[in-house]
C-alpha positions as CSV (number, residue, x, y, z in Angstrom):
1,X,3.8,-4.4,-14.9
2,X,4.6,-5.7,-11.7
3,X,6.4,-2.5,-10.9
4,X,4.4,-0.4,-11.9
5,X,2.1,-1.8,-9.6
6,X,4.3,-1.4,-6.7
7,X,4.7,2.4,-7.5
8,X,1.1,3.1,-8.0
9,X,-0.3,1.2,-4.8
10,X,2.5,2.8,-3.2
11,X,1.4,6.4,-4.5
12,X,-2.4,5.4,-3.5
13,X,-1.6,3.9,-0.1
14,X,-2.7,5.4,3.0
15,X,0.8,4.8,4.5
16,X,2.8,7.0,2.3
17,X,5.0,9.6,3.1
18,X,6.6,12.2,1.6
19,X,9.5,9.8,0.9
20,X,7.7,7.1,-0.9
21,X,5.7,9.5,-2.7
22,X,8.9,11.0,-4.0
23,X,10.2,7.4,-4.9
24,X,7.0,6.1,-6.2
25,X,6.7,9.5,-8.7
26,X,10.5,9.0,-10.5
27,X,9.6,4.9,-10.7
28,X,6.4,5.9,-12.6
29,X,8.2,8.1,-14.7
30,X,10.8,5.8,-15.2
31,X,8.4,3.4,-16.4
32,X,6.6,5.5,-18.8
33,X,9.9,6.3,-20.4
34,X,11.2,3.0,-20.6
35,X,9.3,0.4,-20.2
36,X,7.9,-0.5,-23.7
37,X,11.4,0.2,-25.0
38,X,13.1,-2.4,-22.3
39,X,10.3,-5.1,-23.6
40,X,10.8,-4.0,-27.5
41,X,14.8,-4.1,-26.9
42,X,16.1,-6.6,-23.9
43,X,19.8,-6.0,-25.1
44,X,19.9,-1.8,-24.7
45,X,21.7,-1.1,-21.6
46,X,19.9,2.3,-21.0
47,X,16.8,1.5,-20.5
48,X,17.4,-1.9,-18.7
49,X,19.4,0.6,-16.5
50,X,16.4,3.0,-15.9
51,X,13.8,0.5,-15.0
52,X,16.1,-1.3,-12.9
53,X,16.3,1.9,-11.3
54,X,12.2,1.8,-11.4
55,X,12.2,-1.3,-9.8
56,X,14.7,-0.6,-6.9
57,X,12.3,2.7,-6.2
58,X,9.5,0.7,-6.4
59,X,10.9,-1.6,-3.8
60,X,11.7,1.1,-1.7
61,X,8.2,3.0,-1.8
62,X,6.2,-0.6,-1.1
63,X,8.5,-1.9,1.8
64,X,7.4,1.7,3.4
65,X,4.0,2.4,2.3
66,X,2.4,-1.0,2.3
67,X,0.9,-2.5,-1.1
68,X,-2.9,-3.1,-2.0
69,X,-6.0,-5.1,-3.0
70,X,-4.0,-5.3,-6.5
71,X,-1.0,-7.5,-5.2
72,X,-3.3,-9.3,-2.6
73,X,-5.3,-10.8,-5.5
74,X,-2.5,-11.3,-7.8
75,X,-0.1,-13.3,-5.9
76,X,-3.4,-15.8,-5.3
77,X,-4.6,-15.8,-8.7
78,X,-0.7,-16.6,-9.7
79,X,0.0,-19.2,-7.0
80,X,-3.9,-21.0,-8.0
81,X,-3.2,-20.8,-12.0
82,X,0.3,-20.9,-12.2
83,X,0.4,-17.7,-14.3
84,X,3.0,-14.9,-14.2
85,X,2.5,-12.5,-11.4
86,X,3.3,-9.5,-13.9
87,X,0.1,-10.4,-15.8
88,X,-1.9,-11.3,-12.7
89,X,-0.9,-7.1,-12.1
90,X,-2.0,-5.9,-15.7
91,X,-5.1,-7.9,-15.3
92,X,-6.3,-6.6,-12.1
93,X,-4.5,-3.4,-11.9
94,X,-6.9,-1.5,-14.3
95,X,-9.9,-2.7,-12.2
96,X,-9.0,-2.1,-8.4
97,X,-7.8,0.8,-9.3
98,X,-10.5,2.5,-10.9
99,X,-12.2,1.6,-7.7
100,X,-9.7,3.1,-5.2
101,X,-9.2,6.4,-7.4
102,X,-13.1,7.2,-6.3
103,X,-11.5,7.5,-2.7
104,X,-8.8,9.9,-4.0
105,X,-8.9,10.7,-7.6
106,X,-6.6,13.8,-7.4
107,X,-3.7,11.0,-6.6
108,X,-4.6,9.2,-9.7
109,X,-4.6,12.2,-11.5
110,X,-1.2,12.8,-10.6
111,X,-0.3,9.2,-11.9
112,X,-2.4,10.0,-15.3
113,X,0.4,12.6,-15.3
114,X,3.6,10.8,-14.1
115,X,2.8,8.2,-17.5
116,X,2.4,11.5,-19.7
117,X,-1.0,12.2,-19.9
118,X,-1.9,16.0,-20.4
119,X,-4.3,16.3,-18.1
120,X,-4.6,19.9,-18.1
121,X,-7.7,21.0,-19.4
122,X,-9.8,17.6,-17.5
123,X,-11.8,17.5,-14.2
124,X,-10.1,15.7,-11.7
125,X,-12.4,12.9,-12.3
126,X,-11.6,12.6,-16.0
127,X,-7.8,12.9,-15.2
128,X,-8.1,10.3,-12.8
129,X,-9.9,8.1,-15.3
130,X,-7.1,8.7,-17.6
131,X,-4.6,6.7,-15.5
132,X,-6.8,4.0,-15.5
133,X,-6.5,4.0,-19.3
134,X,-2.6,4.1,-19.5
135,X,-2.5,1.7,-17.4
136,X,-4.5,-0.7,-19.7
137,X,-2.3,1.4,-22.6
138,X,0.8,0.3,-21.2
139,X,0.0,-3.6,-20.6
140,X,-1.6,-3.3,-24.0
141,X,1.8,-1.9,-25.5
142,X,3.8,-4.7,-23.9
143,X,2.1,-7.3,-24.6
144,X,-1.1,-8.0,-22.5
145,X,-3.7,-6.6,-24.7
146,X,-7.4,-6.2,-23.1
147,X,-8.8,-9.0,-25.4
148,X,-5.7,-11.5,-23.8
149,X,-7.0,-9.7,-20.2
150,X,-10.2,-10.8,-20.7
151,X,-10.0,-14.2,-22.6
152,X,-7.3,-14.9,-20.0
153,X,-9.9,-14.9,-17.2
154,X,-12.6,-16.2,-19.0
155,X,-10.2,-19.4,-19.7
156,X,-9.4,-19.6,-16.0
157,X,-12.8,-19.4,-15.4
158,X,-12.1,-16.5,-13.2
């Protein structure tokens, strides 16, 4: 989750270029496509391959377009309740970023589309809303549910 959080603040930054947009795209796609697989099956090769590949894009598109409100929050939340960072991600993520795609939703409608969202008959609104739900989808699918988001806070009294 933690990468996919790299590639979307990266897509959504105001510091992008045309570079990190290009490596922040393939790592969401990457991440769609393998993701759930690489947490279902640690010992296939392929697809510990491809989001290793995810990750070294993500890397790439956040040393050069900066990282956001998502990873500011996360790496206190982690350091104050000793929780994974990854989770502090899927926890937030869903949040800030609902908030930041009302500054640019046609970039979030792009993401809605990078995780394989058809999108094609929606306002760009309602596409942009629909990367906010596979995100949520996603954490759900490896493990971080919306109930565990939720009752995660409350028990940090967050």
């Amino acid at each position: 989750m933690d990468v996919l959080t790299h590639c979307v603040e990266s897509y959504a930054s105001i510091n992008r270029n045309p570079i990190t947009d290009a490596q922040a795209i393939q790592g969401i796609k990457l991440i769609s496509n393998y993701l759930r697989r690489t947490v279902a099956n640690g010992h296939d090769i392929e697809v510990r391959t491809n989001m290793s590949y995810a990750s070294i894009l993500a890397g790439m598109a956040f040393n050069n377009a900066d990282l956001g409100y998502v990873h500011a929050m996360a790496h206190q939340l982690g350091g104050q309740y000793d929780a994974p960072h990854g989770v502090c991600c899927a926890v937030l993520m869903p949040t800030v970023e609902k908030w930041n795609s009302i500054s640019n939703p046609q970039r979030f409608a792009d993401i809605a589309k990078f995780l394989g969202g058809n999108i094609e008959k929606l306002t760009v609104m309602e596409a942009a809303d629909k990367a906010i739900e596979a995100m949520i989808r996603i954490s759900e699918d490896v493990g971080i549910p919306k109930k565990y988001q939720i009752s995660w806070c409350i028990a940090r009294r967050l």
